[in-house]
C-alpha positions in Angstrom: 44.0 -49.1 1.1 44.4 -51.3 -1.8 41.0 -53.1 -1.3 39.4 -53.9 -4.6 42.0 -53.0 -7.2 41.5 -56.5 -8.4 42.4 -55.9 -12.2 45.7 -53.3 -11.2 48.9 -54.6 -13.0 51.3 -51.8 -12.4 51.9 -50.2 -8.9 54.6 -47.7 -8.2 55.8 -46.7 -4.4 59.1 -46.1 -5.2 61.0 -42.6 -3.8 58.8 -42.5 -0.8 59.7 -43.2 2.9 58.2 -46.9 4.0 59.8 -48.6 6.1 57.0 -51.3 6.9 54.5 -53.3 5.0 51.5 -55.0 6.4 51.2 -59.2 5.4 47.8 -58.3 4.1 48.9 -55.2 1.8 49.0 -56.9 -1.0 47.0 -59.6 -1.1 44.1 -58.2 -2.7 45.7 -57.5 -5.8 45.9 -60.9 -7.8 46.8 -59.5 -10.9 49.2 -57.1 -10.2 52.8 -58.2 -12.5 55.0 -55.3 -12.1 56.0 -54.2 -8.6 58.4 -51.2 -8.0 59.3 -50.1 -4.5 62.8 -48.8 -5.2 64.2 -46.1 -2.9 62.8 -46.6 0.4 63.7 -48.2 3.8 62.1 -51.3 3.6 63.9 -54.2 5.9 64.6 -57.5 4.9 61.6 -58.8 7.3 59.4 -57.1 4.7 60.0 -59.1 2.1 58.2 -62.1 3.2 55.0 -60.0 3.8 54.8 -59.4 -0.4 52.3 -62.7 -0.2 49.0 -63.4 -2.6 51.2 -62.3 -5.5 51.1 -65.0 -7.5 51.2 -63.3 -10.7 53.7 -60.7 -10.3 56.3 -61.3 -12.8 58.8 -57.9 -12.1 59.8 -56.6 -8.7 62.1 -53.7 -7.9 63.3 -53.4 -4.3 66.5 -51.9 -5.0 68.1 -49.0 -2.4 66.3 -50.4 0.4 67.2 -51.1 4.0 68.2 -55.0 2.8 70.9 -56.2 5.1 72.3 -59.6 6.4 72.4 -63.0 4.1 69.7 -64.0 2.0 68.8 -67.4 2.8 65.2 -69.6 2.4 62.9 -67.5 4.5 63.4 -64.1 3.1 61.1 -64.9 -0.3 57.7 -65.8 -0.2 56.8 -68.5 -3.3 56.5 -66.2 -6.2 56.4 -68.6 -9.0 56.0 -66.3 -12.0 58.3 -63.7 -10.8 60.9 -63.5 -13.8 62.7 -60.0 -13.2 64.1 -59.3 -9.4 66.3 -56.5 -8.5 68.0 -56.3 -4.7 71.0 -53.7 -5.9 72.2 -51.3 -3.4 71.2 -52.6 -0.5 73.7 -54.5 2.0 73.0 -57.6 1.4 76.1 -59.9 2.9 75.7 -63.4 1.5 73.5 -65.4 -0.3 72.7 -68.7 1.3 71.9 -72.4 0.1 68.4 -72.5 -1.8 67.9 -69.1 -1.1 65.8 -68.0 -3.9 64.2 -71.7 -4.4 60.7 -70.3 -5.0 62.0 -68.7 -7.5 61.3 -70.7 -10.4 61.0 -68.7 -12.9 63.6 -66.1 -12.8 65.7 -65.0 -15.6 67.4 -61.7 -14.6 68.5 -61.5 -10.8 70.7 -58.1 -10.3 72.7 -58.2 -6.9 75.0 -55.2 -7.7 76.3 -52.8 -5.0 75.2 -55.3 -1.9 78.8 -56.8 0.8 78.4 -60.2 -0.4 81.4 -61.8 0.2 79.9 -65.7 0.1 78.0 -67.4 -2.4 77.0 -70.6 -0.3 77.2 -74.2 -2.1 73.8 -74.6 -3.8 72.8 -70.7 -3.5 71.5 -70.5 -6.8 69.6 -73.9 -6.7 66.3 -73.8 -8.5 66.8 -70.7 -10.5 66.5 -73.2 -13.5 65.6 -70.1 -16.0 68.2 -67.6 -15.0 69.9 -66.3 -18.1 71.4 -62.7 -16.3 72.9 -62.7 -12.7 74.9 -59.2 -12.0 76.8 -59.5 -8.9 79.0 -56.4 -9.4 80.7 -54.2 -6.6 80.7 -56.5 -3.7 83.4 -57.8 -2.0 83.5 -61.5 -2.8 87.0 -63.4 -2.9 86.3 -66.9 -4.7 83.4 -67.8 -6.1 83.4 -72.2 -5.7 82.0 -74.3 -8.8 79.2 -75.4 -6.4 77.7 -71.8 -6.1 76.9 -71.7 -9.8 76.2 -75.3 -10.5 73.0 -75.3 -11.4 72.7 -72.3 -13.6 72.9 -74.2 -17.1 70.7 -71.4 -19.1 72.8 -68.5 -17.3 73.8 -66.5 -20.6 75.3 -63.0 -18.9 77.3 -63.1 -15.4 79.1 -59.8 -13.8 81.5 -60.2 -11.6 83.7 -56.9 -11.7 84.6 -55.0 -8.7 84.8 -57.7 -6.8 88.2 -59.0 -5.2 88.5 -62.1 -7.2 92.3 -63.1 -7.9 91.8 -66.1 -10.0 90.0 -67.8 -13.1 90.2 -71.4 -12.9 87.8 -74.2 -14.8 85.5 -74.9 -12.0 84.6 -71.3 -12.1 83.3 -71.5 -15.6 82.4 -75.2 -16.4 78.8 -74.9 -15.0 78.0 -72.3 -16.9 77.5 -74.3 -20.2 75.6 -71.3 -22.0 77.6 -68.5 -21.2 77.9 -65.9 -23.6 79.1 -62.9 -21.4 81.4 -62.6 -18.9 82.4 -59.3 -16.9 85.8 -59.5 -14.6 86.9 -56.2 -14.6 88.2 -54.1 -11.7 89.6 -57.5 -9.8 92.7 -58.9 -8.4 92.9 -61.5 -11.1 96.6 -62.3 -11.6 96.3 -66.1 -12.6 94.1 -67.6 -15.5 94.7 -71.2 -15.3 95.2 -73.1 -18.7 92.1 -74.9 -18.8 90.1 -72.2 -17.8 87.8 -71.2 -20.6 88.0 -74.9 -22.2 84.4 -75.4 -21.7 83.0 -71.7 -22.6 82.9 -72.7 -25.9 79.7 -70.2 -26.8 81.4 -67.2 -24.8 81.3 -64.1 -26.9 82.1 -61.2 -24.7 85.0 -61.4 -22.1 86.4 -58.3 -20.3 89.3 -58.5 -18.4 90.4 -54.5 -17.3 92.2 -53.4 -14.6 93.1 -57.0 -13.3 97.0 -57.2 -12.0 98.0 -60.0 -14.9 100.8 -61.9 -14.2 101.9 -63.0 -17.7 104.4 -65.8 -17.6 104.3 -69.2 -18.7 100.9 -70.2 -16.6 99.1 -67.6 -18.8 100.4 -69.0 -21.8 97.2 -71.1 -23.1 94.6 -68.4 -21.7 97.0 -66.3 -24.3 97.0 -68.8 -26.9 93.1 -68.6 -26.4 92.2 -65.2 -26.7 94.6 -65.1 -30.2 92.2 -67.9 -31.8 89.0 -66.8 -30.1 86.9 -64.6 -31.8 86.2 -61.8 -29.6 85.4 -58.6 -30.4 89.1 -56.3 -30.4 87.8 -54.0 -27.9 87.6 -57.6 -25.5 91.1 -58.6 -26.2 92.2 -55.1 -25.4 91.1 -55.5 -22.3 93.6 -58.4 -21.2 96.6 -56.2 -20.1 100.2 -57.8 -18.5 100.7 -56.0 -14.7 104.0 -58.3 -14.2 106.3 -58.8 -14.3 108.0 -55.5 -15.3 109.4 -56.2 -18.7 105.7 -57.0 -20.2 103.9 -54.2 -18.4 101.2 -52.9 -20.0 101.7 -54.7 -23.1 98.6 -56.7 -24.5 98.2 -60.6 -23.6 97.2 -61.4 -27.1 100.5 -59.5 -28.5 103.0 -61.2 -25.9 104.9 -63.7 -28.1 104.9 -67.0 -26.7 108.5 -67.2 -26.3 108.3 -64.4 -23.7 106.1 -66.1 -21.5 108.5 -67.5 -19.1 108.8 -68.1 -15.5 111.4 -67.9 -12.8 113.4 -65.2 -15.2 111.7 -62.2 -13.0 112.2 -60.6 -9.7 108.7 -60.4 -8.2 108.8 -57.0 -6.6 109.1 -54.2 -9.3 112.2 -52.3 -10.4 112.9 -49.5 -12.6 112.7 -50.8 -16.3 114.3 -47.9 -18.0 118.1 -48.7 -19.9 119.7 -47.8 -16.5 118.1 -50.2 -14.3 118.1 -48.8 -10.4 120.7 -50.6 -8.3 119.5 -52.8 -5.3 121.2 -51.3 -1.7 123.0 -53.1 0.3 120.6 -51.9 3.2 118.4 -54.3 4.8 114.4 -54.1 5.8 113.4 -56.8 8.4 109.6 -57.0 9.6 109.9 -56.1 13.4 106.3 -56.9 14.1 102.8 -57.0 13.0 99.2 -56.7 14.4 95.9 -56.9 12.6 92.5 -56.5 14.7 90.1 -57.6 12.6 89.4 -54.8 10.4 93.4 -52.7 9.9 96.8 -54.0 9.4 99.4 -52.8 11.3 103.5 -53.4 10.6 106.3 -52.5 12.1 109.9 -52.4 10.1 113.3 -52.0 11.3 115.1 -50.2 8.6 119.1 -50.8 8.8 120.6 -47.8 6.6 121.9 -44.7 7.5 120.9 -42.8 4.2 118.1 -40.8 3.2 115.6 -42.8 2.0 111.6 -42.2 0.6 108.9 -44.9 0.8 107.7 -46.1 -2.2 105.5 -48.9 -2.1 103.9 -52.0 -0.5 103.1 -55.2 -2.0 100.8 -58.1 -0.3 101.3 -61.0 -2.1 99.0 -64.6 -1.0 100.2 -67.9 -0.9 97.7 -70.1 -3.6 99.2 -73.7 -3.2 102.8 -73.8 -5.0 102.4 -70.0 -6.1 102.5 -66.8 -4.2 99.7 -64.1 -5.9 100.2 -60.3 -6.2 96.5 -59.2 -4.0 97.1 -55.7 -3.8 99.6 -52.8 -4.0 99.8 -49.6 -2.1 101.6 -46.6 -2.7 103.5 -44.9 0.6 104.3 -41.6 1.2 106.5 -41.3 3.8 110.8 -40.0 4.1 113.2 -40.7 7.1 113.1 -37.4 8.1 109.7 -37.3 8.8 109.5 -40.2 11.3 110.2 -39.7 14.8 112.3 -42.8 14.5 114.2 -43.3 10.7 114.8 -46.8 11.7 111.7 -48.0 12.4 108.9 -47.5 9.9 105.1 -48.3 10.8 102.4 -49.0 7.8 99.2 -49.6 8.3 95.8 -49.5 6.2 92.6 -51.3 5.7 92.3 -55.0 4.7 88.8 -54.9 2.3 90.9 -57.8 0.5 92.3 -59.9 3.6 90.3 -63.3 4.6 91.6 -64.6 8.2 93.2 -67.6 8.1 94.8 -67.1 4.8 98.4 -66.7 4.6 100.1 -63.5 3.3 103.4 -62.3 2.4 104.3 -58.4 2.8 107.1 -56.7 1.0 108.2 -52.9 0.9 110.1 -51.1 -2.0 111.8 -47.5 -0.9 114.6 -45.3 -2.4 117.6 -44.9 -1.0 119.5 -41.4 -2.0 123.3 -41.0 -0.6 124.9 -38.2 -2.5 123.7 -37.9 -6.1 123.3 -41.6 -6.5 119.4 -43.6 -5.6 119.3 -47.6 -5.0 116.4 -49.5 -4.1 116.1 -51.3 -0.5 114.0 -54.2 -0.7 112.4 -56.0 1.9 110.0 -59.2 2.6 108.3 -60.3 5.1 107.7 -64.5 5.9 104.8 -65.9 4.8 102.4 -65.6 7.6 98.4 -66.5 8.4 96.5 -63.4 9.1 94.7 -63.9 12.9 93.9 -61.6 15.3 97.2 -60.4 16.7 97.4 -57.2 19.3 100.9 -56.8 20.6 102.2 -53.3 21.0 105.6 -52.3 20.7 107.7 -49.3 21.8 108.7 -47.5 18.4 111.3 -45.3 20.1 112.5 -43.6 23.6 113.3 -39.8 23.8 114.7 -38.5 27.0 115.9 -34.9 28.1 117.5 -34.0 31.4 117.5 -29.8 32.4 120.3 -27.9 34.1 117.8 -28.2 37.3 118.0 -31.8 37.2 114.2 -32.8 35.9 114.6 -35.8 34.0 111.6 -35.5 30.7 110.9 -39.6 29.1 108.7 -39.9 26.2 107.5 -42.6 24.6 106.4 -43.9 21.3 103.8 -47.2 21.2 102.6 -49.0 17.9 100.2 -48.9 16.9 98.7 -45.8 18.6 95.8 -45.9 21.1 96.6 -49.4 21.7 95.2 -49.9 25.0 98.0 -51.8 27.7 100.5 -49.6 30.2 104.0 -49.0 29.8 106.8 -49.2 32.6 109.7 -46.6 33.0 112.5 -47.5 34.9 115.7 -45.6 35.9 118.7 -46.4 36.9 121.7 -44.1 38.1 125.7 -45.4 37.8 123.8 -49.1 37.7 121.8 -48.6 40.5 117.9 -48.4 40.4 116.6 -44.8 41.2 113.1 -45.0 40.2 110.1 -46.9 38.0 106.8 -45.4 37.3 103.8 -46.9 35.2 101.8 -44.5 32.6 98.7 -45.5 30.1 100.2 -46.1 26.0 98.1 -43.5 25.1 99.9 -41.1 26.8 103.4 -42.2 27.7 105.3 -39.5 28.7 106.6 -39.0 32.8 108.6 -36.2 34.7 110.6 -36.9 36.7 112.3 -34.0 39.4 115.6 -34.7 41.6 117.4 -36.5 39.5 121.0 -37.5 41.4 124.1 -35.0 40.3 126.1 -37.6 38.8 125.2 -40.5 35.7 125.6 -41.9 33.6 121.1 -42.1 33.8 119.9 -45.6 32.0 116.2 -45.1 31.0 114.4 -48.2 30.0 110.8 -48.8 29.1 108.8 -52.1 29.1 105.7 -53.6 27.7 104.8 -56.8 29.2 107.1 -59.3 28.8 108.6 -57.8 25.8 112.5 -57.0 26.1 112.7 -53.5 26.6 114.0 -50.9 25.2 116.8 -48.9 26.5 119.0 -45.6 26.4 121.7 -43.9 28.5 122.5 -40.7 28.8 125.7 -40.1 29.9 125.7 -36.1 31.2 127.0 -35.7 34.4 125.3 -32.7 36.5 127.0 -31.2 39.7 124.8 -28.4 41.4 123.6 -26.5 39.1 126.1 -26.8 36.2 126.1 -28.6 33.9 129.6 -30.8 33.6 129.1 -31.0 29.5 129.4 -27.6 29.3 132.6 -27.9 31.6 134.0 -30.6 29.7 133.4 -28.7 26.2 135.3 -25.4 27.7 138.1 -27.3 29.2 138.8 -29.2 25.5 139.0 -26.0 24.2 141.4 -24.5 26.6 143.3 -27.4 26.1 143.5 -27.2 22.3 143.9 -23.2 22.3 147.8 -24.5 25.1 148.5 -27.0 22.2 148.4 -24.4 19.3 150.2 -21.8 21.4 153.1 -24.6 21.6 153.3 -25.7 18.1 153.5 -21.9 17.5 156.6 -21.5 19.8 158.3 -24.7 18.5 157.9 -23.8 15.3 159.2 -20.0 16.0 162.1 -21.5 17.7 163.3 -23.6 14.7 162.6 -20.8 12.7 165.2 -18.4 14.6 168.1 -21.4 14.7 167.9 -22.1 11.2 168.5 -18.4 10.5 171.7 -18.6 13.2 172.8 -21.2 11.3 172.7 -19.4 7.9 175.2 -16.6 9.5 177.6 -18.9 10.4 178.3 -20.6 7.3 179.0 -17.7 5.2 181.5 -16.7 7.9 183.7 -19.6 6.8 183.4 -19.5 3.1 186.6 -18.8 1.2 187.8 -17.1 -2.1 187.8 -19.3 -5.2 191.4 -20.0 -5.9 192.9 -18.6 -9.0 192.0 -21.8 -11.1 188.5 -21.8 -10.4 188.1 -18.3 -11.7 188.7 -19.7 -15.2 185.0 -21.4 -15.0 182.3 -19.8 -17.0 181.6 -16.4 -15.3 177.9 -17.2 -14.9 179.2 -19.9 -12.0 181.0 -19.7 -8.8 182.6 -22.1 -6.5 182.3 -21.7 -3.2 184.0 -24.0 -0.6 183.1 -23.8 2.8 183.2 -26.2 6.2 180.9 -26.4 8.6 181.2 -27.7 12.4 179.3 -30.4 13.0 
C-alpha cells in the first residue's frame, strides 16, 4: 500500500483498529522519521516487523496491545531513533540489553505499563538517554545495576510506583541528574548518603510518601535545608511518623527532634488527652495468602464493644522494620458473626513472596463512656503460599421435636476442603457426617431425649472446635422450660415464707407492747417534783 512513498517523513495510523503489520510494510519508506501508531491493538510480535527504517528518529506506539517483558528481540536495529514512547500498554519487565539497538535514544517514556523488574543491565546502550519516565507501575526496588549506564540521564520519574526506599546506589549512576520525581510511593527511609552524589539535582519531589522522620532522616534533612531547591520541592517532603511530627515539613523539623526509639510505632491519638492503651489482647490466630489476597485471622480477647480502626503492614529491611502500607477497617463486634474472632483480608499490589512482613491492628475499645485502644502485632513472618482454612465459629440449635440444626463458619470463604461434624450424646458418639466448606451447615432429625449434646467440627488435622449444649428434652417438652417454671414456683414458696415470718414477728412484738404497760407503776410523790415536761416510769418485765 505504501509502495513508492520514498520521500514520506511523517505517517500517522494512530486511533484506528490494527492489530497486525506485515514485515514488508514499511520497508519502502526510507525516509520516513516520525512514526505514530498510538491507539491501536498492535502485539508486541509487531514490533520487530517495523524493519528498513533506518531513519526514523520518533515512534509512538503507546495504548497498544504491548504485554510481557521487553527483552533483545522485541526491537529491530533502529539506530537513529531518538524519541520512543510504549506508555499504557502492559508491559511487565524490562530485560538485560533490551533496547541495545537503540543507540541513540534520548527520551524513553514507559508510564502506565506492570513493570515490576528492571533487570541488571536493562538500560545498557542507551548511551544518549537524557528522559526515562517510568511512572505508574508497580516496581518495588530499583538496583544500582538497572541504571548503571545512564550517565547523560538528566530527568527520571519514578512516582506511583511502590518504592519504599532512597538509598545511594539508587542515585550514584546517575551523574547528570537534574530531576527526580518520587511521588505517590512508600518511601519511609532516605538513607544519609543518599543524594551525596546528585550534586547537579535541581528538582526533587517527594509527595505523598509515608516519611519516617527520626534520626536516620536526619542528613537527607540537613540536605534539603542547604540545597537550593525550589520551595514548592521542599514542600513536598512531609513527616508520616511518627505521630508527634505528622505532617510537619522535613526541612522545618529541628534537628533535636529527630530521634529514635522515643516513639511507639503504631499510631495513637496525639491530642492533650492521649487515648489509653486496653488491657485487652489481639493475637494473630492464622493467616493464608494465595498468591494474589491476604487473608488473617484474629482472636480478639475482650468482652467490650469495640470498632476496627486500622491495619498496618510493616517489612523487615535488615535491622529496621518499614511502614509498607496502611489500611483503614470498617468493621464493629456486633457485626461479626463471631466478636472474638476477626478476619481481614485485601489485596497485596505491594507484597513480594519471600519477603518477610509484620502485621498489626489498631481498634477502639468503648465500655461505658470511656474508649482505649487495643493494640495488636503479629511475628515477623515470610509471605508464601499458605492455604489453611479454619473454622471461625460453630452455631447449633436443637427444636422441641428434637432436630438438631449445626452451622458452620470457614475462613476464608469458598476455600475449597470438607468439614467433619461429630456428635456426641452424655459422652457417647451419636453421629458424624461430612459437608463441602462452602456450604457447611447439616440437619440432623432424632436426636436422643436426654444431653447434654457435644457438637464438634473438624478440618483436617486441625484441633477442633467444640460446643455443648446442655438442654435436656423428654418427649415432646422441653425440660428448660420445666426447669424455668419450677424455679419460679420455688421462689414465689420462699416469698410466701419470709411474708409469714415476718407477719408473725410483727404480731409478737405488738403482744409484747401490751404487756409491759400492764406493769408500769405511778411515779412516787418525789418524782413528781421533776420538770413537768418529764415523766418517770418504772416498770419490770419477765424475762
Amino acid at each position: 500500500m505504501l509502495q513508492g512513498l520514498t520521500s514520506l517523513e511523517y505517517l500517522d495510523l494512530s486511533g484506528n483498529h490494527l492489530e497486525n503489520v506485515s514485515s514488508s510494510t514499511f520497508i519502502h519508506l526510507p525516509r520516513l522519521r516520525i512514526l505514530r501508531l498510538q491507539s491501536n491493538g498492535l502485539a508486541s510480535s509487531n514490533i520487530m516487523k517495523l524493519r528498513g527504517l533506518l531513519h526514523l528518529e520518533k515512534l509512538d506506539l503507546s495504548s497498544n496491545a504491548l504485554m510481557g517483558p521487553l527483552n533483545f528481540s522485541s526491537f529491530p536495529r533502529l539506530p537513529y531513533l531518538m524519541e520512543l514512547n510504549l506508555a499504557h500498554n502492559q508491559i511487565s519487565s524490562v530485560a538485560r540489553e533490551a533496547l541495545n539497538g537503540l543507540e541513540s535514544l534520548t527520551s524513553l517514556s514507559l508510564k502506565y505499563n506492570m513493570i515490576d523488574v528492571l533487570e541488571d543491565n536493562a538500560f545498557r546502550g542507551l548511551f544518549m538517554l537524557t528522559s526515562l519516565d517510568l511512572a505508574h507501575n508497580r516496581m518495588v526496588a530499583v538496583s544500582e545495576s538497572s541504571l548503571a549506564h545512564l550517565t547523560k540521564l538528566e530527568c527520571l520519574d519514578v512516582s506511583h510506583n511502590f518504592l519504599r526506599a532512597l538509598t545511594a546506589d539508587f542515585i550514584s549512576p546517575l551523574t547528570s541528574l537534574k530531576e527526580l520525581r518520587l511521588d505517590e510511593n512508600d518511601i519511609s527511609i532516605i538513607t544519609k548518603d543518599a543524594l551525596e552524589s546528585a550534586t547537579k539535582l535541581e528538582s526533587l519531589t517527594l509527595a505523598e510518601n509515608p516519611l519516617n522522620c527520626d534520626c536516620n532522616l536526619s542528613r537527607f534533612a540537613e540536605w534539603l535545608r542547604n540545597s537550593t531547591l525550589d520551595r514548592r520541592d521542599k514542600n513536598t517532603a512531609i513527616c508520616a511518623t511518627p505521630p508527634s511530627l505528622e505532617n510537619g515539613l522535613v526541612e522545618q523539623v529541628p534537628p533535636d527532634e529527630l530521634v529514635c526509639g522515643s516513639q511507639d510505632e503504631l499510631p495513637v491519638n496525639t491530642g492533650q488527652h492521649p487515648m489509653p492503651v486496653s488491657g485487652s489482647r489481639v493475637i494473630l490466630q492464622g493467616y493464608n495468602y494465595d498468591g494474589k489476597m491476604m487473608y488473617l485471622l484474629w482472636n480478639i480477647q475482650t468482652i467490650g464493644f469495640y470498632q476496627c480502626q486500622s491495619l498496618y503492614v510493616y517489612e523487615e529491611l535488615g535491622a529496621h522494620e518499614v511502614l509498607l502500607e496502611h489500611n483503614d477497617l470498617h468493621c464493629n463486634s456486633t457485626s461479626l458473626a463471631d466478636p472474638h474472632r476477626l478476619p481481614i483480608s485485601w489485596q497485596t499490589h505491594h507484597l513480594q513472596k519471600g519477603h518477610r512482613y509484620r502485621y498489626c491492628v489498631v481498634m477502639v475499645e468503648e465500655e461505658d463512656v470511656e474508649s482505649a485502644l487495643i493494640l495488636g502485632c503479629s511475628e515477623v513472618i515470610t509471605l508464601v503460599e499458605h492455604i489453611a482454612p479454619q473454622i471461625t465459629s460453630l452455631k447449633a440449635n436443637i427444636t422441641s421435636s428434637l432436630t438438631l440444626t449445626i452451622q458452620a463458619q470457614v475462613w476464608p470463604h469458598n476455600t475449597p476442603c470438607s468439614i467433619t461434624f461429630h456428635i456426641s450424646v452424655v459422652s457417647k458418639f451419636f453421629k458424624q457426617t461430612k459437608r463441602n466448606c462452602s456450604s457447611p451447615i447439616v440437619i440432623i432429625p432424632g436426636l436422643p431425649t436426654i444431653g447434654p449434646y457435644k457438637i464438634c467440627a473438624l478440618l483436617s488435622d486441625l484441633a477442633p472446635y467444640c460446643i455443648w449444649i446442655h438442654s435436656n428434652h423428654v418427649g415432646n417438652v422441653d425440660k428448660g422450660n420445666v426447669n424455668s417454671l419450677l424455679l419460679f414456683l420455688t421462689i414465689l414458696i420462699l416469698v410466701v415464707m419470709l411474708l409469714a415470718y415476718t407477719l408473725f414477728h410483727w404480731l409478737k412484738n405488738i403482744l409484747k407492747r401490751s404487756k409491759i404497760h400492764e406493769q408500769c407503776f405511778l411515779p412516787t410523790p418525789q418524782d413528781q417534783q421533776q420538770h413537768s415536761r418529764y415523766v418517770k416510769l418504772q416498770a419490770t418485765t419477765k424475762v
